[in-house]
N, C-alpha and C positions, 0 to 999 in steps of 0.2 A: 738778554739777561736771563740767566738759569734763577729759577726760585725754589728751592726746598720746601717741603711739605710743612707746615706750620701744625700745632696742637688742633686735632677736630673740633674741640670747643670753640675756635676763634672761628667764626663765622663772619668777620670782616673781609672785604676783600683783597686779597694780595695782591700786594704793588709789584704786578710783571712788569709795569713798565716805566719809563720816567716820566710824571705827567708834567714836568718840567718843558720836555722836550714834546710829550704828544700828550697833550692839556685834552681831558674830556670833553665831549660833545655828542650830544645825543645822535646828529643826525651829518657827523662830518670823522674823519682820520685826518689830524693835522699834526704835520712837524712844525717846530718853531725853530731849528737849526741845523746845520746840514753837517753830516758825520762821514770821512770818508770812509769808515771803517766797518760800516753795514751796510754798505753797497746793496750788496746783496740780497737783504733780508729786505730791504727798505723799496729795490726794484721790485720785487716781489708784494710789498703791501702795497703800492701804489700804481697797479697795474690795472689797465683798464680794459674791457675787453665785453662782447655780447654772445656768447659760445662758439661764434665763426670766425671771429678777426679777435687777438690778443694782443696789445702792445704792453709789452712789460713795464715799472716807471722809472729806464732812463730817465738821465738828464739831458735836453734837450741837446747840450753843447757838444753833446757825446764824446767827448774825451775821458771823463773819471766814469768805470762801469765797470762790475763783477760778472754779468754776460749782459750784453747787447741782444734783444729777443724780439720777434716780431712772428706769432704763429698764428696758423690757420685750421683750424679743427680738420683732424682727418688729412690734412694734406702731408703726406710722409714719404718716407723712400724706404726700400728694400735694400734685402743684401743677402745673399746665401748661409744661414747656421753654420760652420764649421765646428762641429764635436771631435774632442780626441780623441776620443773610441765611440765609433759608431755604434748604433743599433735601428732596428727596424723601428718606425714610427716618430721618430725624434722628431722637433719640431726641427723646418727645411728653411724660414724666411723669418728673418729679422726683417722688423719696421722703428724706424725713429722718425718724429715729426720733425719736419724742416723748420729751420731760422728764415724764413722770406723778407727780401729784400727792406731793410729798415727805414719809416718814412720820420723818423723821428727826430731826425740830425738838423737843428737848425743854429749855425756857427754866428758870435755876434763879434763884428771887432770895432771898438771903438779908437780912434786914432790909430789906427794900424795895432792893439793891444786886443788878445783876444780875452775874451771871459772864460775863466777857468776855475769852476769853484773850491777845488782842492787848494788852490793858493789865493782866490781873488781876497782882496778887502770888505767884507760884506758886512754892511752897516746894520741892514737888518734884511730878515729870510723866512720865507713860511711856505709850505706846502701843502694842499688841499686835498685829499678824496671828496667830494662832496656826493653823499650818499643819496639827496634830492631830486639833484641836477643832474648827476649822473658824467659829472666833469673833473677833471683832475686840474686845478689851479695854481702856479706859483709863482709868488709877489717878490721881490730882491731889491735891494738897491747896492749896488755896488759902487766901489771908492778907483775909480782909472788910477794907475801909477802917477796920472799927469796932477791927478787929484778933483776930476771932472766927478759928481754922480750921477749915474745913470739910475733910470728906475726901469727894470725890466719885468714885463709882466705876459706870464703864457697861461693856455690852457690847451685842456686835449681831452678828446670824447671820440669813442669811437661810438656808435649810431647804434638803437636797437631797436628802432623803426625801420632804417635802411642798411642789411646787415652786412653788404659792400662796405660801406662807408665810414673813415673815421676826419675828424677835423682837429684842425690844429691851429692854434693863434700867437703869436709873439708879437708884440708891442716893445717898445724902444723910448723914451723920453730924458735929454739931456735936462740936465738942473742946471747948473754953473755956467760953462759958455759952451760958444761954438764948435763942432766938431765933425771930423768929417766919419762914417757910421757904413759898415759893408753887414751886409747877413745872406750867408751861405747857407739856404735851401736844398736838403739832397734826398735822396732815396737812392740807399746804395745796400749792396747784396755784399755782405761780410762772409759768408761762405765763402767768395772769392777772394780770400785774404785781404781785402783791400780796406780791411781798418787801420791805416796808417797813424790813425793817436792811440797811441796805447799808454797813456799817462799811468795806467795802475796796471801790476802784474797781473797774468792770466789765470785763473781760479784754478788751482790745483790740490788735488786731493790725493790720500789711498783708494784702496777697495772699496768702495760702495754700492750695492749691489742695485739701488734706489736712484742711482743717475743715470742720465740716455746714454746712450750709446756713441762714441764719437765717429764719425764715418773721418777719414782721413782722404780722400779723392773727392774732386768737386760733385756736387750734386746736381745743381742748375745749370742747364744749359742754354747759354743766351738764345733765343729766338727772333726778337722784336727788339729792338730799340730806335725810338726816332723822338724828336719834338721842336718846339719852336718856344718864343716866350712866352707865349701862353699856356701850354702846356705839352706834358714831354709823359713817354711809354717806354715800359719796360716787360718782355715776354720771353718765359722759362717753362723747359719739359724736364720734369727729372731722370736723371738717365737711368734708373734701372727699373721705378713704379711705372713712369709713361705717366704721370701726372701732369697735367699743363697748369700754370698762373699768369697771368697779366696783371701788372698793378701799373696806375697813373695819378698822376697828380696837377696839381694847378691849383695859381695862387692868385689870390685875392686883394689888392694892397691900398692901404687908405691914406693916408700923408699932404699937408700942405707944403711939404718941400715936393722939391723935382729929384727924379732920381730915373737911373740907368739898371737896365738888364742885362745878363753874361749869361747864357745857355750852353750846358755843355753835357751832351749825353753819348758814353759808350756802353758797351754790351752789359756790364756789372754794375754802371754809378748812373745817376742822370744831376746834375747840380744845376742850381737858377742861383746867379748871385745877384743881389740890389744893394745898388749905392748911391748914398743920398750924404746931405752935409744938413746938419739938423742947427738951427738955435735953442736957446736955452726956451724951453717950454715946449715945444713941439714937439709931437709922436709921430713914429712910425710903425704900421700897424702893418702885418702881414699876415693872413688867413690861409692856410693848409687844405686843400682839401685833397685826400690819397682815397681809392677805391681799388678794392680787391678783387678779381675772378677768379676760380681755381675750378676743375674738372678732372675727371680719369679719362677723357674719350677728346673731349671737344678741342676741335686745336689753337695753339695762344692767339692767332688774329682773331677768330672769332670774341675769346675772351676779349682782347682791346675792344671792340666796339661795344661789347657790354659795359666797359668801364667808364666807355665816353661817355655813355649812355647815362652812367649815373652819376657822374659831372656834369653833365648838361643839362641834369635834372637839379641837380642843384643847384647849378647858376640860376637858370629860371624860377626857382622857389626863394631863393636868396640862403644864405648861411643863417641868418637868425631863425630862420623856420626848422632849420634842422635843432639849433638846441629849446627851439621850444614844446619840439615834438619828443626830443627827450624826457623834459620835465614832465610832461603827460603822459610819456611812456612808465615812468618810474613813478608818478601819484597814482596811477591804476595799478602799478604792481603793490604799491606799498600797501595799499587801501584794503587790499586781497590778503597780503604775506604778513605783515608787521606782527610783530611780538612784542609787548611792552612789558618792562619791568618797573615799578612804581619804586622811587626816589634810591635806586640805584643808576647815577650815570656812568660809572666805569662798564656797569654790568650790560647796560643799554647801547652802547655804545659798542661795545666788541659782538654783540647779538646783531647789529643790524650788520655792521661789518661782516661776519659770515654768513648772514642770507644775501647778502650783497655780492659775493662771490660766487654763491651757489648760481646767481641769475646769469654772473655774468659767465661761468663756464657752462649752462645750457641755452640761455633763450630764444637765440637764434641760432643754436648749431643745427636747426629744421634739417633734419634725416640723417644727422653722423649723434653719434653719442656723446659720453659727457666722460674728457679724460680725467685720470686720475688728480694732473694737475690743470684742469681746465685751461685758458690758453695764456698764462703766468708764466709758465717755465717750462722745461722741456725733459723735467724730472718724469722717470718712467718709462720714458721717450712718448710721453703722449698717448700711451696705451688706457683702452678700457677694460676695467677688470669686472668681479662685480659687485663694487663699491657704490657701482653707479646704480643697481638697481634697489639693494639696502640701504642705501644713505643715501643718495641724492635725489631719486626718483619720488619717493614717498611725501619729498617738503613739495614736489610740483605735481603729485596728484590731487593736494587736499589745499593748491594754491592757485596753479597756473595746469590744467589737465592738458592742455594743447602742447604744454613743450614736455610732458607726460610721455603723451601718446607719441611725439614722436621720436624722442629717446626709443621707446621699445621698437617702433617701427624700425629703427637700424639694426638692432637682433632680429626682427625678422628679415630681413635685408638678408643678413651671414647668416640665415638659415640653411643653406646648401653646403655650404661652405663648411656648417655643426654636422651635415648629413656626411660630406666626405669625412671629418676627420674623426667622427663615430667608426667609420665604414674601415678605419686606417689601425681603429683600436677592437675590432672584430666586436665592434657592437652594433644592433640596431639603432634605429632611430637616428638624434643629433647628440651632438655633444658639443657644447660652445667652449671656446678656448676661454683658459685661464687670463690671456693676458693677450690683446689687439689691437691690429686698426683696421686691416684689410679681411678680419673673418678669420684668416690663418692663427695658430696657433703659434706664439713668438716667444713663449716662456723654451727656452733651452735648459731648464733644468726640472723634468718631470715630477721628483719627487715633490716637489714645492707649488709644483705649479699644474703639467698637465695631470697631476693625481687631485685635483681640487674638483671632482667631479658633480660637485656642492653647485655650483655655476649653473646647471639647466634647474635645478629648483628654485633656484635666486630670481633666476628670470621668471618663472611660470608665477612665484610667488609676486613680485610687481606687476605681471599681466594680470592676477587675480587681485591686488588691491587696487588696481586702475579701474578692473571694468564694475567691482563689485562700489567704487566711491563715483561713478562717473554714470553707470547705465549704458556704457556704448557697446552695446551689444555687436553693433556695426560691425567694430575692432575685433571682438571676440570671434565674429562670424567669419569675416576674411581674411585675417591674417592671426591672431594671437593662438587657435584654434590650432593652428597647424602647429606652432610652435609644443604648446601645451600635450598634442598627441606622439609628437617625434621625443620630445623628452622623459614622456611615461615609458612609449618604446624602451627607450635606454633603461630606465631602471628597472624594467621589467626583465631584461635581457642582462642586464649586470648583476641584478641580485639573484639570489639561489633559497632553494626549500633546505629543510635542515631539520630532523627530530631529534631532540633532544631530549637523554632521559629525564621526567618530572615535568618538563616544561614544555611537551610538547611540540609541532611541527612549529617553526619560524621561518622568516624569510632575509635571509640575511644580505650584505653587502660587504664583500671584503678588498681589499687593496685600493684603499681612497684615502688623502688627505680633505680632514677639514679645514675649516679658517684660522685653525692653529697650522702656522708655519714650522713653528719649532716639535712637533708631533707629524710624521707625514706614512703614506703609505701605511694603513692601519686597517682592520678588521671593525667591521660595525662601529664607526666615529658617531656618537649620539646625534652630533647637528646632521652630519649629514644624512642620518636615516629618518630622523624627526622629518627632515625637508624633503625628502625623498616620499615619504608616506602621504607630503600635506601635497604632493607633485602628483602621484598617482591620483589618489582623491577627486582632485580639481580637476586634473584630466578630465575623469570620468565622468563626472555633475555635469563639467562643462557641454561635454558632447550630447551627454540627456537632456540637457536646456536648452542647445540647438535642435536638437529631433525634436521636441516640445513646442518652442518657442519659434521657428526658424528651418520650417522645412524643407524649405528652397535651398537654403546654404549647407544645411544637414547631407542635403545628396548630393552637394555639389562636394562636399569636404569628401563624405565616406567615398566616391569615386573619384577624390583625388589623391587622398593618404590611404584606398586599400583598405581600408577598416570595416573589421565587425563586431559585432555583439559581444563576442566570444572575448574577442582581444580586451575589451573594455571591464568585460568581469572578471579575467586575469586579473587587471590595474586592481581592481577593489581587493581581490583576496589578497593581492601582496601586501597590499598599504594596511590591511587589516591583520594580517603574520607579519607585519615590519616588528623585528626585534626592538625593542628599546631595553638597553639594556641598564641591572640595578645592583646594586651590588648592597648587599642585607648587614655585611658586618662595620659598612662602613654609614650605609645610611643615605646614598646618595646614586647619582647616577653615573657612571663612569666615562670619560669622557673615548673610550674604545676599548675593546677587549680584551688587553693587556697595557692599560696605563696604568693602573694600579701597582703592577707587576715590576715599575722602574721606581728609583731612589728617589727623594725628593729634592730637587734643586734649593741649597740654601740663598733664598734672597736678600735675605735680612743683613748676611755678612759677605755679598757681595761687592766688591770695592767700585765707587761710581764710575771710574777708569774702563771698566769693564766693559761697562754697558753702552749702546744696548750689546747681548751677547751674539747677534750675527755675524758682528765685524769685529771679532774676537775670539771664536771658540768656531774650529770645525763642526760642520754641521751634525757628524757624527756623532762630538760628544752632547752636542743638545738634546741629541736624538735621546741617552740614556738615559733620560732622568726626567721626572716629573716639573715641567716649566712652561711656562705657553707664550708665546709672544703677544698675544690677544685673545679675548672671549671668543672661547668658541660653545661651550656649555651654556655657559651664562647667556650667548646670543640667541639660541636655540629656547631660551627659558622668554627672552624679549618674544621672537616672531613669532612660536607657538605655546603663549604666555597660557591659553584656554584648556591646557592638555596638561596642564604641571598644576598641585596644588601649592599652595600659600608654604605649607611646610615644605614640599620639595625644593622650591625656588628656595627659598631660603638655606636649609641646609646645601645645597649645590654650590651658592654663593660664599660662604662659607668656606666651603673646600676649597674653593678654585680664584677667587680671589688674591690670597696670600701669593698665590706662585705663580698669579698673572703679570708678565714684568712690565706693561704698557709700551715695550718697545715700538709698537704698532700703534698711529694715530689713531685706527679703527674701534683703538678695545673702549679707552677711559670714558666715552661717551654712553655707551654701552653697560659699562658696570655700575654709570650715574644711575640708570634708568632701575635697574633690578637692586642697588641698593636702597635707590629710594622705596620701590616697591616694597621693599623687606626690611623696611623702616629704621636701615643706616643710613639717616639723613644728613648727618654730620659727613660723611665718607662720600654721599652721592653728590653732597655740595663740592668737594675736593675734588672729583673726577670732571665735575662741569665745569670747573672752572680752567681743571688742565687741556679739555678739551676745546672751553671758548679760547683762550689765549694760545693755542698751541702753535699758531702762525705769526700772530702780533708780537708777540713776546720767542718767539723761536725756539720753542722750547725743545725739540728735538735736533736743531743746530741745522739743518737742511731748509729752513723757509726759502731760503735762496734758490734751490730747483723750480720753487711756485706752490702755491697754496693747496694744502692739504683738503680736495675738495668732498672727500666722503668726512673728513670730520666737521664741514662747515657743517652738511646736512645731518650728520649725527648730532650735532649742535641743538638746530632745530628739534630733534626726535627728543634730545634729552628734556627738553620744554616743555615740550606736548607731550608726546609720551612718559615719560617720566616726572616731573613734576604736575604737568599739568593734568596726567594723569588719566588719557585718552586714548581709549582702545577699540578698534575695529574689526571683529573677528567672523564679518558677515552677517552675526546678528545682532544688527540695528549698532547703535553708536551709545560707546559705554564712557561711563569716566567716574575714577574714583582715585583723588587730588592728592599729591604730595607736595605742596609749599612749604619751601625750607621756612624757618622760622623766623630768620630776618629779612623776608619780601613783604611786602603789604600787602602787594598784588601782581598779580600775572594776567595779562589780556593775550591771549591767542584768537585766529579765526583758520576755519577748516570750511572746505567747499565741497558737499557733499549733493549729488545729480544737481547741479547748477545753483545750489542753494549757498548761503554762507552765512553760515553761522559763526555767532562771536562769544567766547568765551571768557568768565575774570573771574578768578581763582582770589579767594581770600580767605583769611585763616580761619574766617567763621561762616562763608557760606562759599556755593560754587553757583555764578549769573550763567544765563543764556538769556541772547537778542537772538532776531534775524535781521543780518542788514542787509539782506536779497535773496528774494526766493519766495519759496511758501513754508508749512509748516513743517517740523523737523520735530520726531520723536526721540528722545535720550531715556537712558539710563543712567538713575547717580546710587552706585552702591545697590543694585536691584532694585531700586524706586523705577519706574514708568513716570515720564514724564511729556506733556505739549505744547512746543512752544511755536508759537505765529507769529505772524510780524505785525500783530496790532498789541501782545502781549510779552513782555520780557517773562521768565522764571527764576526767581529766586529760590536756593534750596539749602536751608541750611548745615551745617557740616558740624558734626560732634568735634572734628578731630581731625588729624591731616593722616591718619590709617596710622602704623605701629612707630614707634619712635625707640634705636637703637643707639647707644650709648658709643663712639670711639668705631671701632674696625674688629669682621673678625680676624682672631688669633690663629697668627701664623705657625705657632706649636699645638695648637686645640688637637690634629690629631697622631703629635708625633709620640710615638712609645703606644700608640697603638696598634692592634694586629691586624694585618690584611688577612683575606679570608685562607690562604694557604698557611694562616697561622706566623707568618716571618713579620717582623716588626720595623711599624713604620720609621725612619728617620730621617732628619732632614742632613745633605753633606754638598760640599764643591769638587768641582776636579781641581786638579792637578794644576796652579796658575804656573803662567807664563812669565816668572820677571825678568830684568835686567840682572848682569852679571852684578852688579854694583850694589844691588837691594840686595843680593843674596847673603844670605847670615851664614857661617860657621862654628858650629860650637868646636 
C-alpha cells in the first residue's frame, strides 16, 4: 500500500499497513490471512536467513510463488560484460548471486487432494516472524473438498549458531475422520527448469535497472547426487565462477501411525515421500533438516562430507537444541541491539523488524560482506556496494564488533583485486569497485557507478569508526592499515594542486561521481572531497599511531606498502588544500563545481507516474538540471557533522532538500537525521517513518527483490543518530537528543571498547547506565559527564535543541541570482504522453 505524505503537524502514525491483516506486536510480524496478490512482497518480509544461508518466505507447498529463492552469501556466477561500444577499462565480469537448490518444498495431500492455498478452503490462517525465537511459524486449518479438516502447522529457522544449517518442521492432524495423507519432501534446483507447478504467472517487468541479472543457460552443474531413506546429497560447480556447493538433508519423523518411504533422487531434485493413513486426532510430524557448503576452490565431495558432518551433529545433539540455541542466540543479540520506543507499538514493532534484517543479512556471513539485499532476494544480483559500510556496518560496531570486523575483513580480502583495478584507471594505490561480489568491478555503467570514487573513503571511514569504538588496534595493525594507506594513495594521485586567483593554491579532484546518482562525473563533488580529506587524514594519524604505538607492525607495513615519511606528509598537505567548495551568493555549499550552473528540477509539479525519474527520463536529461536521487550534501553534513557549523547544516538542508526526490531508499533516513539536527522535527519524523516502513509497507514497489538492507541500518542511525542524538567523532562520545514530541521515550545501547552503555532519551532529561563494562565518559551539550556501573547519570535537558515549523521551501530560492548573475528557476522537460492525452488547441 502507497501512503501520501500527510500534514507535518500530524505526528500520529500512518497506517502503511493493514493492521487488520498484520496486527502489532512488539516482538513478532504476523499475517492473519493469506493474499495471493503480494507474493512477493510478503516472500520477501517473511524471509529467514543468518548472512550465509537465506530462505526467502515461500509457502511451503511451493505452488503459489512470485520467485522461489534459496541464496547463499557470496555464492554467485559470472559471465563476460558485453559493451556496444567498447572502451579501455570498462568493467570485463558481471556477477549474479545464484538461486541454490530449494529445501523448502514440502507437498501435503490429503486423500489424493493436494493443498493449495490460492484455492484451498481455509477456515483460519496466520503466519509468524517471531523476532525472539528467531523462527518463521504458520498455523491453517484447511476444509478437504471431501470436507475433512486438517490442521496444518510448520515452522522454519535457518541456525545462527550453526551457519550451515536450517530446519524445517510440518505437522499434519486429521479432525473429522480417517484418511489416507502422502507429504512430498524435496530439494530441488529450479535453475534447471524443473518447477513444474507454476500456478501463478512468472514475475515480469520493464526496465529496472535494481533487478539481477537473468542468466538464460544453466548454471549448476550436477556433480554428486546419491541417497537412501535416510538421507539423500546433492553436489554443483558453477560453470563459469568454478564455485562448488553441496547441500543435504534428512528427516526426522514422529507419528503413532505406521507409514512408508519413497526416495527418489537425480542430478537436479532429490524427493523423500511419506505415507501414512491418520485417524481423527493424530499427528504427523516431520522435521527438515538441510545443511549448506559452498567454496571457490574445494571440490563438492569434500563439501558432502562437511554436510554429513553437520547432520550428524545434529542428530546427536537432537533438533530441540538447535532451536534453543537460537533463542539464546537472539536474547544476547537483543540484550546488546534492542531499541525501545515507549507506548508506540506500530513504531516498535517495524524498528525491531529492521534490526532484525540487518542481523540476518550479516551475522554469520563470517568473511563475505553484507549484500545490498542480504540473503532475501536476488535484487542487485547480490552485489556489495557501499551501503554496507554507511548503513550497515555502523548498527554492528556499536552492537555486535565481531560481525564488524568481519564485514571489513572482506574489503581487505578484494584488496588486490582494488590494487589491479586502480592500476586499470592509471591510478595508484586501490580502488574498490562500485558494485561486487568477487573484488571485480561489475557496475557496466561508469558514469553511475565506476565514477563513484567516494567507495575507498566509505571504507577507510568504517575501518576508522571500528577501531576508534573497538580499541582493536590488532585490525588496524594487520590488515585495516594497508587498506587505509592504498586508498590515501589514490587520492593523493587522483587529486591535483591548483592556484587560484584570491584563494589561493587548493587541491582538487575532478571527474568523480558522488552518492548522487542523478549528478555523475563532476569537478570537486563536496561529499566526495569532504571524505577524501577525512581519508587522507586518517591515513596518516593511522600510520603515526602505529610507529608510536606498534613498532613491530610499523616496519613490517612500511616494508610492505614501500612507504615514507614523505608520502604520508603529501596525505596531510592535500587533505589540508582539499577544496571545499562555498558559493557566497547563495549561502551554501555546492554540491560540485558546476551544479549551480543547471536549472532546477521542478518537483513539486511532477506527475507521481513519473517517478521515480530513472525509469523514465534518459539519464541525460537528469543529467541537466538540479535533482538528486539521494543526500548526497546532506550525507556529507551527517559523517563529517564536526567540520560544518549549526548554520551551514542548516542552510545546505534547506537547499538541497526540496529537490531531493527519495528515489533512492539511502537518502529519507539520512535527511531524518540532519532535519532533526536543524530542528525540522516534524519533517525528520516523516522521512523515519518512510524509511522504517519502506520494505513492510513496499513503498518503493520493488520489496519483492528483498529487503532494502542499508535502509534497515539507516533505520537504526536515524535513532541514534538522529533522534537520539549520538555522535562519535573520536573525541570521546557526544550526544545532544532530538525526541520527536510524541515519544516519551527512546532506550538505545551502544558498545564502546567492550563497554555498553545504555541510553533513554526523554523530553526532560537524557539517562546513562552501564549494563557491562567499566566507566564511560559522555558529553551532553559540552557538559563532561561519569558514569560507572555502580552509578546511573541523570542530566537534565532544557529542550530537544531547535524546533522548525512544516519543511523548507521548495521556492525559498527561486527568482534568486546565481553568482553569474542569471536567475534561479525552477522547470521540467519535455514529458513523454500518450498520443491520446495529447491536447490540441
Amino acid at each position: 500500500m502507497k501512503v501520501a505524505h500527510r500534514p507535518l503537524h500530524d505526528t500520529s502514525v500512518p497506517e502503511y499497513l493493514d493492521r487488520l491483516r498484520f496486527p502489532p506486536d512488539p516482538w513478532k510480524l504476523m499475517e492473519t490471512s493469506f493474499d495471493a496478490d503480494d507474493l512477493g512482497t510478503t516472500e520477501t518480509l517473511f524471509a529467514v536467513g543468518n548472512g550465509y544461508l537465506g530462505l526467502r518466505g515461500n509457502i511451503e507447498e511451493g505452488h503459489d510463488g512470485h520467485q522461489h529463492g534459496t541464496f547463499i552469501n557470496g555464492f554467485h556466477e559470472t559471465w563476460p560484460i558485453r559493451h556496444a561500444e567498447e572502451a579501455y577499462g570498462f568493467a570485463r565480469t558481471g556477477q549474479t548471486i545464484v538461486n541454490v537448490p530449494d529445501p523448502k518444498v514440502i507437498r501435503l495431500y490429503v486423500d489424493d487432494e493436494p493443498l493449495l492455498l490460492s484455492v484451498a478452503d481455509l477456515i483460519d490462517y496466520s503466519r509468524t516472524l517471531d523476532m525472539k525465537e528467531g523462527v518463521l511459524t504458520r498455523d491453517l486449518l484447511w476444509r478437504t473438498p471431501a470436507g475433512n479438516r486438517v490442521r496444518v502447522r510448520s515452522s522454519r529457522m535457518v541456525s545462527l549458531s550453526q551457519r550451515h544449517l536450517a530446519v524445517m518442521r510440518f505437522e499434519v492432524t486429521l479432525l473429522d475422520y480417517e484418511a489416507p495423507i502422502a507429504i512430498s519432501s524435496q530439494l530441488l534446483n529450479r535453475g534447471a527448469g524443473l518447477d513444474e507447478y507454476r500456478a501463478n504467472k512468472q514475475p515480469t517487468s520493464g526496465f529496472d535497472p535494481r533487478k539481477a541479472e537473468k542468466l538464460d543457460e544453466r548454471v549448476l552443474e550436477p556433480r554428486i547426487h546419491h541417497g537412501d531413506d535416510n538421507r539423500v546429497l546433492l553436489g554443483y560447480r558453477t560453470r563459469n565462477s568454478g564455485m562448488t556447493l553441496a547441500c543435504a538433508m534428512e528427516h526426522h519423523i514422529e507419528s503413532d501411525a505406521d507409514y512408508t518411504t519413497v526416495t527418489d533422487v537425480a542430478p537436479d531434485y532429490a524427493k523423500q515421500v511419506y505415507r501414512s493413513r491418520l485417524q481423527p486426532g493424530q499427528t504427523f510430524s516431520l522435521t527438515k533438516v538441510v545443511s549448506y557448503h559452498t567454496s571457490r576452490m574445494v571440490p563438492p565431495r569434500e563439501l558432502a562430507d562437511r554436510c554429513n558432518r553437520t547432520l550428524d551433529r545434529v542428530r546427536e545433539e537432537g533438533v530441540e537444541k538447535q532451536f534453543q540455541d537460537q533463542r539464546d542466540w537472539l536474547a544476547e543479540f537483543w540484550e546488546r541491539s534492542d531499541v525501545e520506543i515507549a507506548e508506540q507499538p506500530e513504531i516498535q514493532q517495524a524498528v525491531r523488524w529492521n534490526l532484525f534484517q540487518l542481523l540476518q543479512a550479516a551475522a554469520r556471513g563470517d568473511g563475505y560482506g553484507v549484500p545490498a539485499k542480504g540473503v532475501t532476494g536476488s535484487g542487485y544480483g547480490g552485489h556489495y556496494f557501499w551501503d554496507t559500510e554507511i548503513y550497515a556496518v555502523p548498527f554492528f560496531i556499536y552492537t555486535s564488533p565481531v560481525i564488524a570486523r568481519n564485514a571489513l575483513r572482506y574489503r581487505y580480502r578484494l584488496l588486490p583485486a582494488a590494487e589491479r583495478r586502480a592500476g586499470e584507471l592509471a591510478q595508484n594505490g586501490a580502488l574498490f569497485p562500485w558494485r561486487t561480489i568477487n573484488g571485480e568491478e561489475a557496475s557496466a555503467y561508469y558514469a553511475a557507478g565506476t565514477a563513484q570514487y567516494h567507495i575507498d573513503a566509505d571504507i577507510s571511514y568504517a575501518i576508522n569508526k571500528y577501531v576508534l569504538a573497538t580499541g582493536d588496534d590488532e585490525f588496524l595493525a594487520r590488515e585495516g592499515i594497508d587498506i587505509l594507506v592504498q586508498t590515501a594513495r589514490m587520492w593523493a594521485d587522483l587529486g591535483f594542486w591548483r592556484h587560484s586567483r584570491g584563494d589561493g593554491e587548493s587541491f582538487r579532484i575532478h571527474g568523480v561521481t558522488g552518492p548522487d546518482e542523478y549528478t555523475t562525473v563532476v569537478n570537486d563533488n563536496l561529499y566526495t572531497n569532504v571524505m577524501a580529506r577525512f581519508n587522507l587524514r586518517c591515513a596518516a594519524e593511522s600510520v603515526r599511531k602505529l610507529r608510536g604505538q606498534w613498532p613491530d607492525q610499523y616496519a613490517k607495513m612500511v616494508a610492505r606498502m614501500d612507504l615514507d615519511d614523505e608520502e604520508v606528509e603529501e596525505w596531510e598537505r592535500a587533505a589540508e588544500g582539499m577544496a571545499i567548495l562555498w558559493d557566497d551568493q547563495l549561502g551554501i555549499h555546492p554540491q560540485d563545481a558546476l551544479f549551480h550552473e543547471r536549472e532546477v528540477w521542478d518537483l513539486e509539479n511532477t506527475p507521481p507516474e513519473k517517478r521515480p525519474l530513472l525509469l523514465h527520463f534518459h539519464p541525460l536529461v537528469i543529467y541537466r538540471f538540479q535533482v538528486l536521487k539521494q543526500a548526497d550534501v546532506v550525507l556529507a553534513l551527517f559523517l563529517q557533522g564536526e567540520h560544518f557549523t549549526m548554520d551551514e547544516k542548516r542552510a545546505d538542508f534547506e537547499y538541497y532538500d526540496p529537490i531531493t526526490t527519495g528515489d533512492s531508499t539511502l537518502s529519507g533516513v539520512v535527511q531524518s537525521i540532519i532535519a532533526a539536527e536543524v530542528g525540522y522535527h516534524q519533517l525528520a519524523l516523516q522521512y523515519f517513518w518512510d524509511g522504517l516502513f519502506v520494505d513492510l509497507a513496499d513503498l518503493h514497489s520493488n520489496t519483492a527483490d528483498g529487503v532494502h538492507v542499508a535502509s534497515t541500518g539507516g533505520v537504526w542511525s536515524a535513532l541514534v543518530h538522529g533522534f537520539g542524538g549520538f555522535r562519535d567523532h573520536g573525541e570521546g562520545l557526544n550526544f545532544d537528543p532530538r525526541l520527536p514530541d510524541s515519544w516519551p521515550s527512546l532506550t538505545y545501547r551502544v558498545t564502546v571498547h567492550n563497554n555498553r552503555l545504555k541510553v533513554t532519551v526523554r523530553q526532560e532529561s537524557i539517562e546513562f547506565s552501564i549494563e557491562r563494562g567499566r566507566a564511560l565518559s559522555v558529553n551532553v551539550r559540552g557538559e563532561r559527564f561519569l558514569v560507572t556501573p555502580e552509578n546511573e547519570v541523570i542530566v537534565p535537558l532544557a529542550d530537544q535543541g531547535p524546533r522548525l515549523d512544516g519543511a523548507p521551501d521548495p521556492s525559498a530560492f527561486h527568482g534568486t541570482l546565481r553568482a553569474d548573475g542569471s536567475v534561479i528557476t525552477a522547470s521540467l522537460p519535455a514529458m513523454v504522453t500518450d498520443a491520446e492525452d495529447q491536447v490540441v488547441d
